[in-house]
Residue frames relative to the residue before (quaternion, step in Angstrom):
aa qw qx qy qz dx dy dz
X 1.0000 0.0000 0.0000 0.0000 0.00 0.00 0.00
X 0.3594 -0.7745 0.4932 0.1668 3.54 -0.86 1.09
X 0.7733 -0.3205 0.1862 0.5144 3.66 -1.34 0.44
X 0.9021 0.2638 -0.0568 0.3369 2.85 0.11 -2.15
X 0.5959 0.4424 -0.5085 0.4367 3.23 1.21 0.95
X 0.5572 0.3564 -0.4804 0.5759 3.68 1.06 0.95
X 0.8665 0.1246 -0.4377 0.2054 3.05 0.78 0.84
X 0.0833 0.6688 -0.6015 0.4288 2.65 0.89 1.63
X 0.8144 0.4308 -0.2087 0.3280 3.17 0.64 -1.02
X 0.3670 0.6752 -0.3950 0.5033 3.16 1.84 -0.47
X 0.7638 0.3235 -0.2581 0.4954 3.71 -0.12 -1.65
X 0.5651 0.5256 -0.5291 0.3527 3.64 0.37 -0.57
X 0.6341 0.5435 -0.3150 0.4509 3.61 0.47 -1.58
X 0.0981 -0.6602 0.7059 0.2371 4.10 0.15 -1.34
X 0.7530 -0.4535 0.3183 0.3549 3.38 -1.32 -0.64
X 0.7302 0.3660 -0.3978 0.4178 3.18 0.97 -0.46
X 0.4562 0.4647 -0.4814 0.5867 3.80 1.55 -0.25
X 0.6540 0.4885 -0.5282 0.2337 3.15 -0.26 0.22
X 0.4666 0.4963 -0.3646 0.6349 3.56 1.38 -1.26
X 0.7589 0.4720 -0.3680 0.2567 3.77 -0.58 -1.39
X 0.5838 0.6131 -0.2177 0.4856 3.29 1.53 -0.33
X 0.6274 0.4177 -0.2544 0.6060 3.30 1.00 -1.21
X 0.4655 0.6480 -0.3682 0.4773 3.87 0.53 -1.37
X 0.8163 0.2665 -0.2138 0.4657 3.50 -0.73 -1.82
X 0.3910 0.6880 -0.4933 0.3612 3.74 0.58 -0.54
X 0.7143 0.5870 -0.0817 0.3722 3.12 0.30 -2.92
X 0.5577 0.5694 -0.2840 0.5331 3.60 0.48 -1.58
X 0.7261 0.4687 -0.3436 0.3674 3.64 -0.29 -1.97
X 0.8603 0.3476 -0.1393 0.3459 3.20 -0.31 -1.65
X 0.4343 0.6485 -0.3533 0.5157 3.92 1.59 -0.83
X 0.7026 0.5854 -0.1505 0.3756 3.45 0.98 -1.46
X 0.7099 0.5126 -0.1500 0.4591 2.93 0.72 -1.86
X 0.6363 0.5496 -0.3584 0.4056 4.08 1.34 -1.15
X 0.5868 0.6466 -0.3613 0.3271 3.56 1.01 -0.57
X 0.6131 0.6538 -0.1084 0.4300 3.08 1.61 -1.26
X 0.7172 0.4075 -0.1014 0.5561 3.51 0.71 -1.51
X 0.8014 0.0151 0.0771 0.5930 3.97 0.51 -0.98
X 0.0806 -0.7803 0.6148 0.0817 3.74 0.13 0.91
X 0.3350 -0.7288 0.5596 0.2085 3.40 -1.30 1.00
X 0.6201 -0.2961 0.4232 0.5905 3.98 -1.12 -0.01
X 0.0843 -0.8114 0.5400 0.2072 3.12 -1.79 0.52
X 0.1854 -0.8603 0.4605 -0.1161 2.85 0.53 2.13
X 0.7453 0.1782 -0.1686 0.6200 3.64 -0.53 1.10
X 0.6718 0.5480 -0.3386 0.3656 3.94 0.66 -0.19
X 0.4707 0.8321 -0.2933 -0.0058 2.93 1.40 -0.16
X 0.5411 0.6111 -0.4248 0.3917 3.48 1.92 -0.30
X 0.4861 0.5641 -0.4194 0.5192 3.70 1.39 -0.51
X 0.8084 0.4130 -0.3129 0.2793 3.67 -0.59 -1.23
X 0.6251 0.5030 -0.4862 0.3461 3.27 1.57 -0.49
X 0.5138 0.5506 -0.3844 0.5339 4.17 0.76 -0.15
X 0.8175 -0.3555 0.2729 0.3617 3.75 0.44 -0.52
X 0.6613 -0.6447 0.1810 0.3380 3.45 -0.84 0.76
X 0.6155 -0.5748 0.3628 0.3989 3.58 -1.07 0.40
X 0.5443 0.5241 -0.4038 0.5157 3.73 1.30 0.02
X 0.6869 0.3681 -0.3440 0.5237 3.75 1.18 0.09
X 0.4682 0.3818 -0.5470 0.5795 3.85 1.19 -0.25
X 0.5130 0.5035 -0.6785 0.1517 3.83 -0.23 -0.89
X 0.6805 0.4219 -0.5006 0.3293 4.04 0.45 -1.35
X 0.6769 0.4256 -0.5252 0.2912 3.63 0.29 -0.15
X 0.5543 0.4044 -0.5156 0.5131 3.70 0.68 0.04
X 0.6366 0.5696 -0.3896 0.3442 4.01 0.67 -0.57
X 0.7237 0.5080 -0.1140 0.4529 3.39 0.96 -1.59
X 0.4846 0.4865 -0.4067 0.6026 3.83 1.47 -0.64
X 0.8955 0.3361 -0.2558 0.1402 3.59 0.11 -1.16
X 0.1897 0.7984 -0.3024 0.4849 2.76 2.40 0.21
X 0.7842 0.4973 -0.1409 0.3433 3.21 0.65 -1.80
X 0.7106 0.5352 -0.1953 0.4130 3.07 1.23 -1.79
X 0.4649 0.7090 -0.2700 0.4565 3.37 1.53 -1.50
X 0.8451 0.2596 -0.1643 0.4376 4.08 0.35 -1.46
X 0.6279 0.4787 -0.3937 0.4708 3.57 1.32 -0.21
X 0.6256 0.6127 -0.3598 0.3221 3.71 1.30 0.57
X 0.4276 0.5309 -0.3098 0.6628 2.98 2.53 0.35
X 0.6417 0.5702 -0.3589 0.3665 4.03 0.92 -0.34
X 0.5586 -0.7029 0.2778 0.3417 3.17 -1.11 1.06
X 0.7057 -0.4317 0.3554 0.4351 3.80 -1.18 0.11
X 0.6873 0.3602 -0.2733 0.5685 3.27 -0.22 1.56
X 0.8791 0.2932 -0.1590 0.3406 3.28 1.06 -0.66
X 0.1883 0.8515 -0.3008 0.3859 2.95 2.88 0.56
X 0.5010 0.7845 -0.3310 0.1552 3.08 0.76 -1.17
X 0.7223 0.5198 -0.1524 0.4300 3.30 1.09 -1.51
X 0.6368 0.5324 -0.2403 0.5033 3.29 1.64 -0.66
X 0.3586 0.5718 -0.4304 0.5994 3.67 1.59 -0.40
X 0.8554 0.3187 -0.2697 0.3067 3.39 -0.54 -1.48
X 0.7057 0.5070 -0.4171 0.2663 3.27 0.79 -0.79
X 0.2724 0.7243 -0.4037 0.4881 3.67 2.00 -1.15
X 0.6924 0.4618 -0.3111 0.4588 3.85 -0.28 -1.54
X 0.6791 0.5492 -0.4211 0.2448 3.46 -0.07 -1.02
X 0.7282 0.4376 -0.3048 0.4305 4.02 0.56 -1.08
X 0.6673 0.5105 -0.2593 0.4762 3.18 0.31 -1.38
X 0.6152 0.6313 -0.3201 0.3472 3.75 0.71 -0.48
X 0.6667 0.4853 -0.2190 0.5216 2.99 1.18 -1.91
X 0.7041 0.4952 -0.2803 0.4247 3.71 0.28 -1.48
X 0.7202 0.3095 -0.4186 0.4585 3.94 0.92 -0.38
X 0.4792 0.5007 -0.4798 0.5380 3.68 1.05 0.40
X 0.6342 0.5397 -0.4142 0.3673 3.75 0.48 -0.99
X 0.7145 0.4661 -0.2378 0.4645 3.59 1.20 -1.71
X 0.5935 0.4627 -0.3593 0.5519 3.99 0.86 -0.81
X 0.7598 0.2736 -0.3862 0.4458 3.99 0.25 -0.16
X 0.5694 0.3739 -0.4310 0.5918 4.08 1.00 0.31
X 0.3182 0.6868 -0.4364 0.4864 3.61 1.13 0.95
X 0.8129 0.5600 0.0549 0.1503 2.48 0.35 -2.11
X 0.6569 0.2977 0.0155 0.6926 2.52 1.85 -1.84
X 0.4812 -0.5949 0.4850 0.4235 3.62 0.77 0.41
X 0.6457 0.5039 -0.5561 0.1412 3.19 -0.36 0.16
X 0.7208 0.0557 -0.2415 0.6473 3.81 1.08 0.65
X 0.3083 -0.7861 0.5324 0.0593 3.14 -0.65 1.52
X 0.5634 0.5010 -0.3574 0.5512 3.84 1.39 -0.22
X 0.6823 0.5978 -0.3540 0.2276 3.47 0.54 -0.71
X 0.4363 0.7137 -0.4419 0.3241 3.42 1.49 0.73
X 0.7045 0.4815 -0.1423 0.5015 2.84 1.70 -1.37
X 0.6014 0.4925 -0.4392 0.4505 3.61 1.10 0.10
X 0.4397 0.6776 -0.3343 0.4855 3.59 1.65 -0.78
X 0.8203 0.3045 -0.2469 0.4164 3.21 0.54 -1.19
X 0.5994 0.4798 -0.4547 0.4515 3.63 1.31 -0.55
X 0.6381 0.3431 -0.4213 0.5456 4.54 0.60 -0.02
X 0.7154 0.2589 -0.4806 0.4361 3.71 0.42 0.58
X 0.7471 0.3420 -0.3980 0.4081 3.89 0.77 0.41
X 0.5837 0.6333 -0.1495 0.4856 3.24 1.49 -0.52
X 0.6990 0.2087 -0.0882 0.6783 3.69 1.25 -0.93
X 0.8839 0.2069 -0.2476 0.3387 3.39 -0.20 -1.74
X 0.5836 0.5701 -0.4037 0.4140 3.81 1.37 -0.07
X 0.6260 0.4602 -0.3480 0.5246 3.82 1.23 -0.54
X 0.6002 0.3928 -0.3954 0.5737 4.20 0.65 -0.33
X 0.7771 0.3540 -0.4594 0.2442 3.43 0.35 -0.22
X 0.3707 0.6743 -0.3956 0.5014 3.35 2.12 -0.49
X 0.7363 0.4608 -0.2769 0.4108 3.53 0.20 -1.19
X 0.6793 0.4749 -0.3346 0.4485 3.43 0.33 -0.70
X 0.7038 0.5278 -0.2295 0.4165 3.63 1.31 -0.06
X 0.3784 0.7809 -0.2514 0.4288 2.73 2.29 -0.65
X 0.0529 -0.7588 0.5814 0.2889 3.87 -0.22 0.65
X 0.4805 -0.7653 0.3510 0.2455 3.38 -1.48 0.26
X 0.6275 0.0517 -0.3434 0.6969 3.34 1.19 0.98
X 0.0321 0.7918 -0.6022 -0.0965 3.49 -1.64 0.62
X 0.4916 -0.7136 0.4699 0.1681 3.23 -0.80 0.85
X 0.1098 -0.7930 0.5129 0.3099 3.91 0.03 0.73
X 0.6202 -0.4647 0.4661 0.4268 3.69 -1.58 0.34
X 0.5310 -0.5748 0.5593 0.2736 3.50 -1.52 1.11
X 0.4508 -0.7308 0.4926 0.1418 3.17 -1.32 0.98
X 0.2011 -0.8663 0.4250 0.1685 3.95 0.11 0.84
X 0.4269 -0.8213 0.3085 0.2191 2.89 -0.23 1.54
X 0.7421 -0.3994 0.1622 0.5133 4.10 -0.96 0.43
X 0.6678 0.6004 -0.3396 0.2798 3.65 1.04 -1.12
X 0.5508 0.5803 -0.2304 0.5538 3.18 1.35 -1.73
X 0.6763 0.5923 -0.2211 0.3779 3.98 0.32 -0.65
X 0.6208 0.3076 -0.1560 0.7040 3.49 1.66 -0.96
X 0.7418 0.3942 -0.3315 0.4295 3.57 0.22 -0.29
């Protein structure tokens, strides 16, 4: 692929397709590890009781699926790709704050808190992020004395 077809694709994307890109990426492959090498599910327990972590993986797949195509949608129509992003990192910092609760992982506050400042606080920054901005004109020294 040549420059100036990544950057076509660059300006196509803007900034927030760009994150939603990286994001859905994150989601995909985050998703995709559950699947191929499941880790212990320490602290997961309100999830694992409903079903294994190789079946949550499609929700980290299917969000990033989502987030991944709403980083090609026009400005205005991202949104869905914001919300979906929101969707994993949510559940798992509820999963880790309720194996809190019930003692049954005493760390799992601080991971709670690292997928609600770390994920669900940076998608929500971003999703605020406008995609072009226009800085304020500088007034030059005269305009300033007068």
């Amino acid at each position: 692929m040549g420059c100036a077809a990544l950057r076509r694709i660059r300006k196509h994307l803007g900034r927030r397709g760009a994150i939603l890109l990286i994001l859905g990426i994150g989601k995909i492959s985050w998703g995709t590890s559950f699947i191929v090498d499941p880790p212990q599910p320490v602290g997961l327990n309100l999830l694992t009781r409903f079903c294994d972590l190789s079946h949550w993986a499609w929700l980290w797949i299917i969000c990033g699926a989502i987030t991944f195509a709403s980083a090609f949608a026009r400005i205005g129509r991202d949104r869905y790709g914001f919300f979906a992003a929101l969707i994993p990192p949510t559940v798992w910092a509820v999963a880790y704050l309720a194996a809190v609760l019930t003692g049954d992982y005493s760390r799992g506050l601080w991971v709670a808190v690292w997928y609600l400042t770390s994920h669900v606080g940076v998608i929500m920054w971003a999703a605020t992020v406008p995609e072009y901005s226009v800085p304020h004109a500088r007034r030059g020294r005269k305009e300033e004395a007068g």
